[in-house]
C-alpha positions in Angstrom: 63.1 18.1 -61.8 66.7 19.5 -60.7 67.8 20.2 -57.2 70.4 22.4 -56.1 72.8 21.9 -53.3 72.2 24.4 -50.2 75.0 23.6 -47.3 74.3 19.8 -46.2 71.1 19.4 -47.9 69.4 19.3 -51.3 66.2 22.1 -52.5 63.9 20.9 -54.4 60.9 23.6 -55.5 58.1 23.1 -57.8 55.4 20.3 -57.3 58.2 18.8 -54.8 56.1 18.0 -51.7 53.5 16.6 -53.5 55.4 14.4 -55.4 58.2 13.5 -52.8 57.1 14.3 -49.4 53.3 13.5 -49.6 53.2 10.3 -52.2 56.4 8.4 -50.7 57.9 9.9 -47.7 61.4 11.7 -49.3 62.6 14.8 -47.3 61.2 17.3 -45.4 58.8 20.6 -46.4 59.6 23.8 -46.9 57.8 27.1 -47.9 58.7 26.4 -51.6 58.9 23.2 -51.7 61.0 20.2 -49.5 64.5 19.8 -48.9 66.4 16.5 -49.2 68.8 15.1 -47.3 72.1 13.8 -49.4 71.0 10.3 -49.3 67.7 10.8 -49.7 68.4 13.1 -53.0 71.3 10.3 -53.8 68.1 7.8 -53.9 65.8 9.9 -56.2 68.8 10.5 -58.8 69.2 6.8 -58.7 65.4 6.1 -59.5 65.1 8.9 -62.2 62.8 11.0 -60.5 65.0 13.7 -59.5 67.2 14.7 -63.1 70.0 16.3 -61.1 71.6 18.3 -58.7 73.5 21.2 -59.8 74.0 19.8 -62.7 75.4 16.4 -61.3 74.3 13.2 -62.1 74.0 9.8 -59.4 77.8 9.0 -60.5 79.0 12.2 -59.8 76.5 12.9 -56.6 77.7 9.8 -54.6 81.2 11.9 -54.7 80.4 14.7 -52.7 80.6 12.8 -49.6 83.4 9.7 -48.0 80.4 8.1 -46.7 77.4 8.9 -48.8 78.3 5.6 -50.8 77.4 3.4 -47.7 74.6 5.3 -46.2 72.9 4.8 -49.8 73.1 1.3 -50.3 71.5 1.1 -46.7 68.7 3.7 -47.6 68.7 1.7 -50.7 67.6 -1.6 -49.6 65.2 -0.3 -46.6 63.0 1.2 -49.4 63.2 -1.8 -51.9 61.8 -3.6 -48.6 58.9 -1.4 -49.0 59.8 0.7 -45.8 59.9 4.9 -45.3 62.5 6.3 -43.9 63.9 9.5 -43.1 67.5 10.6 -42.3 68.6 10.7 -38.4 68.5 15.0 -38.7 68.1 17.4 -35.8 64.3 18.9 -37.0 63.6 15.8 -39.6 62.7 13.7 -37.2 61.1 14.0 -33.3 63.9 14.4 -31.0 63.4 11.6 -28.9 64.6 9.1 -31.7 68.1 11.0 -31.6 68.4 11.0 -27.6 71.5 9.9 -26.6 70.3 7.1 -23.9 68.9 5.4 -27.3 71.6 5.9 -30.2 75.2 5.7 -30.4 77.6 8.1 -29.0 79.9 8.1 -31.7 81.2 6.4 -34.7 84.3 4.3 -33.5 87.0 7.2 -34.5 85.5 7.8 -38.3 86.2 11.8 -37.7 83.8 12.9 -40.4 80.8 10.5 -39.4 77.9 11.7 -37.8 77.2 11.4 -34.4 74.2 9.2 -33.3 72.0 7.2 -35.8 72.2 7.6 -39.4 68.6 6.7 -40.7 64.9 6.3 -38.3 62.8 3.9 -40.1 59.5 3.6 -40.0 56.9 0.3 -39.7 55.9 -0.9 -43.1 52.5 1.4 -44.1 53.7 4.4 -41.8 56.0 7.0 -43.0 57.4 10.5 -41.3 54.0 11.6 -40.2 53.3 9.4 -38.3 54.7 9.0 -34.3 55.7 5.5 -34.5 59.9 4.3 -35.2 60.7 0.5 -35.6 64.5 1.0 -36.2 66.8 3.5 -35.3 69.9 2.6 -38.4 73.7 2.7 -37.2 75.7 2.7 -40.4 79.0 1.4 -40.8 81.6 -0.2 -43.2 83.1 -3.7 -42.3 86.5 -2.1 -41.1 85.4 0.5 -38.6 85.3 0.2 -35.3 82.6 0.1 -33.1 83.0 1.4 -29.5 80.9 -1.3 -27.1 78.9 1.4 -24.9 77.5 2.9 -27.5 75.4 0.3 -28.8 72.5 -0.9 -26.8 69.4 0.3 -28.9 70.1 0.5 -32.4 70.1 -1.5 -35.2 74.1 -1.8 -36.7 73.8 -2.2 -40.2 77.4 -3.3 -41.7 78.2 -3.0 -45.6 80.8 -5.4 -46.5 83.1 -5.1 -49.0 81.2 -6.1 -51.5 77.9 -4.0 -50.0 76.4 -7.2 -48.9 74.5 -5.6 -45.6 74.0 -7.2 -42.2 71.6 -6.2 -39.7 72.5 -6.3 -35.9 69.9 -5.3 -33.2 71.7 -4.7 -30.2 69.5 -3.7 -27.0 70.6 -3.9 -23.1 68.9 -6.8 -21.8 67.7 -7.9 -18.5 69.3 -10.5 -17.1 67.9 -12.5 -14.4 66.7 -16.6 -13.9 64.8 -18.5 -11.4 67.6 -21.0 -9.8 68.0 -21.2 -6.0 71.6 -20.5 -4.4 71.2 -22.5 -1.5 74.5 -23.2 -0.4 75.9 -25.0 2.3 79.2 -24.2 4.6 82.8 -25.2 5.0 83.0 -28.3 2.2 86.6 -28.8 2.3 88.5 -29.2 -0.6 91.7 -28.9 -2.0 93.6 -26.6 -4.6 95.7 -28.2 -7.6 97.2 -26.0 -9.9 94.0 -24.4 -11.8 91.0 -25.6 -10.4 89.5 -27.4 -6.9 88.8 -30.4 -5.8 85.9 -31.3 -3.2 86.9 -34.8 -2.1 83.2 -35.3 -0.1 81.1 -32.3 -1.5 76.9 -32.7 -0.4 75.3 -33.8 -3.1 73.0 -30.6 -4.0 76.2 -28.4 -4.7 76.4 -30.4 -7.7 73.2 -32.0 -8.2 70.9 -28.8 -7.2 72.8 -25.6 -7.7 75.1 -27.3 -11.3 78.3 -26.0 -9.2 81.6 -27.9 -10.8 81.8 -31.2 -12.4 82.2 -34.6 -11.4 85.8 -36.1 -11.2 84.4 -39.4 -12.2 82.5 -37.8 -15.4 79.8 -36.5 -16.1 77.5 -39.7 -15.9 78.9 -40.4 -11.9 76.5 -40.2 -9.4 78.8 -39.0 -6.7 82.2 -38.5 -5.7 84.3 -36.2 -5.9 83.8 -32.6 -7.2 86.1 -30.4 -9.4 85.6 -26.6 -9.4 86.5 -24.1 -12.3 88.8 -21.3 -10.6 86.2 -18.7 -11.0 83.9 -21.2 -9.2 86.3 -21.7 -6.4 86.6 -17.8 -5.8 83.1 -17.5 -5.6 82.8 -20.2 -3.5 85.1 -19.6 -1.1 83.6 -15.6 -0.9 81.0 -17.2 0.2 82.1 -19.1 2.5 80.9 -22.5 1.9 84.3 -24.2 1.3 87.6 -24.2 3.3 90.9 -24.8 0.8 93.3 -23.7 3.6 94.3 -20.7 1.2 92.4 -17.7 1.3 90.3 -15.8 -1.4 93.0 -13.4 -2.2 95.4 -16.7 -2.9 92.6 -18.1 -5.8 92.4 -14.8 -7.6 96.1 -14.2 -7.7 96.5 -17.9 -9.3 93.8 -16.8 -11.5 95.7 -13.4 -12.6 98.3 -15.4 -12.8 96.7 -17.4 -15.6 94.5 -15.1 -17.2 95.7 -11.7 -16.2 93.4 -9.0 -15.2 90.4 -10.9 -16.9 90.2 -13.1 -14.6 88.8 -10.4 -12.2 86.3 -9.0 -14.9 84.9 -13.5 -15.1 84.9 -13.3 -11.5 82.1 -9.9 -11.3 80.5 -11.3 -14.1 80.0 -14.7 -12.7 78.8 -13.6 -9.2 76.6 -10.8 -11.1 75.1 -13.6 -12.8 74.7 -16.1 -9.4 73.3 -13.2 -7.8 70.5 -13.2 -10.7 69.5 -16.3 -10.2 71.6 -18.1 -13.2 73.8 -20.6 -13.8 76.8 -19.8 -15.5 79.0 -22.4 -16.6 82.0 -22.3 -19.2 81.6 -21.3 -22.5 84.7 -22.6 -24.3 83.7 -25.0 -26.8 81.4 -22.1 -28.1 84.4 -19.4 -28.2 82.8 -18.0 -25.2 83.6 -17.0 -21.5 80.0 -18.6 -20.2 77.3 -20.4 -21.4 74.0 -19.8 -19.1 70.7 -21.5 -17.3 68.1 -19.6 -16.0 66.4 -22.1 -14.3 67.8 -25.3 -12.7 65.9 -27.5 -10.7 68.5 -30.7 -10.9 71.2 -31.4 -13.1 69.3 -34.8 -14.5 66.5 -32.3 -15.9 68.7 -29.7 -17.6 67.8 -27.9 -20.6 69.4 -26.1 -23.1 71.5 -23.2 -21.9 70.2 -20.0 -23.4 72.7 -17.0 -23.4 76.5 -17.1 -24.4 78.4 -14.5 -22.5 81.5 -12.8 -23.4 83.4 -11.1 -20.2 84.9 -7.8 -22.0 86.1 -4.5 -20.3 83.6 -1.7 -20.8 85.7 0.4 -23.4 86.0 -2.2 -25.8 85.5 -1.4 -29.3 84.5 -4.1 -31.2 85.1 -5.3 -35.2 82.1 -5.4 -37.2 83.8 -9.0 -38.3 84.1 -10.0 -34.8 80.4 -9.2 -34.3 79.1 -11.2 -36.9 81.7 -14.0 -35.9 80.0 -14.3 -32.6 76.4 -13.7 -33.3 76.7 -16.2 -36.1 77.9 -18.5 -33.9 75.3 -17.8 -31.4 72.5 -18.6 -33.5 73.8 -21.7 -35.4 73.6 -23.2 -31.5 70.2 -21.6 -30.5 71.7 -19.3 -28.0 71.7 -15.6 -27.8 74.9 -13.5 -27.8 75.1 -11.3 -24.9 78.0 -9.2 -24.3 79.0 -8.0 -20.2 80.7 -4.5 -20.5 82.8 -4.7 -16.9 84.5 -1.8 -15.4 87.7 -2.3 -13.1 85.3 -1.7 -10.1 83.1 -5.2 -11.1 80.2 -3.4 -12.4 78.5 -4.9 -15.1 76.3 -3.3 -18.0 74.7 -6.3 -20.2 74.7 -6.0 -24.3 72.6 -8.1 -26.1 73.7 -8.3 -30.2 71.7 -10.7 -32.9 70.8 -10.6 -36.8 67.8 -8.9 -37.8 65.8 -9.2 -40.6 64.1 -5.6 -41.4 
């Protein structure tokens, strides 16, 4: 069978529906027949069963389009995993899987790309007429860039270089743990260059709520305590130690330091108090915070579970830098989450790890 090329999408008459549509899911139908969407006609040239379209061939078909190339391999590898899917199309598919609270906003400056989700797929045995979606598909190559608020629930999938493909889920998590912020008032302390030191802290502040570490080690216990500067802001906002410096004195050592990020650790770290976590540093793991949700006493302490990275809600982020840090994530059983702070301290929480359709 040939096709011919109508504006963005390919017609197919004939026995079409029946042998497209009905037996495996392809396109969408039409009075006299279906009509195919580039990569779905791209797929069919590749397998034989569609001859060609005006006259091009799969070599010459995958040229009609800058990004046809990608979106194929994709489309590609969901249906060698046995799944159905359909393109993300305005009439293909029900409009609430192209809403724009559920699907990117954009496509990280690629001018020509298409707004929103390239691909819905469907769970294994169901197909386009049916009401259920298990993924909604982001495309994109390794090199563009991905603006941070637009992800949230989609599934990223990133063609390499060599059209290897990895799958992110990214969803907007809730964050919230079961630890007790019982604190006490005016611990007096002192501050030394960048961090605090509690010369006779109560024993809980440590022991109780995992605030600071002991200047003994780790092992000691008592003694002195020595507090992170973003714990010392915190801290002293909440009035429970005296430094004789005020709050505004902390955070402009803490600017001084770390510049204006130190202002988006400090939201995220009281954001995170105020949920009942325990956030404590992150640095070994390339992080800003590693997190507890629930803390009973510092001899029982698990595992944390999330590693947070503090970054300013119009970030765009590197596919590369992506995998970096969810790789990274999951090689220490922890899941990447990603805090989207605005200048004013509030705080939308990304979730991103690898999928396996």
């Amino acid at each position: 069978m040939e096709g011919r090329l109508d504006g963005d999408v390919v017609r197919v008459g004939g026995d079409a529906r029946q042998r497209y549509y009905d037996s495996s899911g392809y396109g969408r139908p039409t009075g006299e027949g279906v009509a195919l969407a580039p990569v779905e006609a791209a797929h069919l040239l590749f397998r034989g069963d569609l001859d060609a379209v005006d006259g091009l061939g799969f070599r010459e078909f995958l040229a009609i389009e800058d990004r046809l190339v990608v979106r194929f391999l994709v489309y590609r590898d969901f249906r060698e995993r046995g799944f159905y899917l359909s393109p993300a199309r305005e009439g293909w598919v029900d409009a609430s899987a192209l809403s724009s609270d559920a699907t990117p906003d954009s496509h990280g400056g690629d001018a020509d790309a298409q707004a929103g989700p390239d691909l819905i797929v469907y769970p294994q045995g169901k197909g386009p007429w049916d009401d259920t979606i298990a993924y909604r598909i982001w495309v994109v190559g390794e090199r563009e860039p991905i603006t941070a608020s637009s992800l949230g629930k989609c599934v990223l999938a990133v063609v390499d270089e060599e059209s290897e493909i990895t799958y992110l889920d990214t969803s907007c998590p809730t964050i919230d743990g079961s630890t007790t912020n019982v604190l006490p008032t005016t611990v007096s302390g002192d501050l030394l260059a960048d961090r605090a030191i509690l010369w006779n802290p109560p024993d809980g502040l440590y022991e109780a709520a995992f605030y600071g570490q002991r200047l003994a080690g780790r092992g000691a216990e008592g003694g002195p305590l020595q507090l992170s500067l973003v714990e010392t802001a915190y801290l002293l906002g909440e009035s429970v130690i005296d430094l004789g410096v005020d709050l505004a004195t902390v955070v402009e050592r803490g600017r001084r330091v770390e510049g204006e990020r130190f202002d988006r650790r400090l939201a995220v770290y009281t954001t995170l108090r105020e949920a009942g976590l325990v956030p404590k540093t992150g640095f070994k793991f390339g992080a800003d915070f590693r997190t507890y949700a629930d803390v009973e006493s510092v001899d029982d302490l698990g595992h944390s579970e999330r590693l947070v990275r503090v970054l300013p809600a119009d970030h765009a982020f590197a596919p590369r830098e992506l995998s970096l840090d969810v790789r990274l994530a999951g090689g220490v059983h922890k899941r990447m989450t990603f805090a989207l702070t605005t200048p004013t301290g509030d705080v939308d929480w990304l979730a991103v790890e690898r999928l396996t359709p």
